[in-house]
C-alpha positions, 0 to 999 in steps of 0.5 A: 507513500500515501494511501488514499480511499475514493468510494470503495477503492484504494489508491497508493501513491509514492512521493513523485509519482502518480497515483494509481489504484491498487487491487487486493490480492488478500486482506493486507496484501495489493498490488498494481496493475501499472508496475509489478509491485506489491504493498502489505499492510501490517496490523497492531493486536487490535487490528489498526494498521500500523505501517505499509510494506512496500516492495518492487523489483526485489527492494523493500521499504517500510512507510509507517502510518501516519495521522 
């Protein structure tokens, strides 16, 4: 999954498939408005992101953060 900024929005992306903006339902949680999915961002102590939980129709994965 890629996570990318465009101005003030975010945009996800999974391998494969097309890039769609992602809407915040709280400050770690989004969801699209393409597909009934959701993404959770988890934070470390100092409050950088450290991975993104992805999950659609009843499946999770995790896709830690890379540089």
């Amino acid at each position: 999954m890629t996570i990318t900024r465009e101005e003030n929005r975010l945009f996800a992306q999974l391998t494969g498939q097309p890039k769609f903006e992602i809407f915040p339902k709280s400050e770690t949680e989004f969801f699209w408005k393409v597909v009934n999915a959701q993404v959770t961002f988890v934070k470390d102590k100092s409050g950088k992101v450290t991975k993104a939980i992805h999950e659609q129709s009843g499946q999770k994965f995790d896709a830690p953060r890379m540089e």
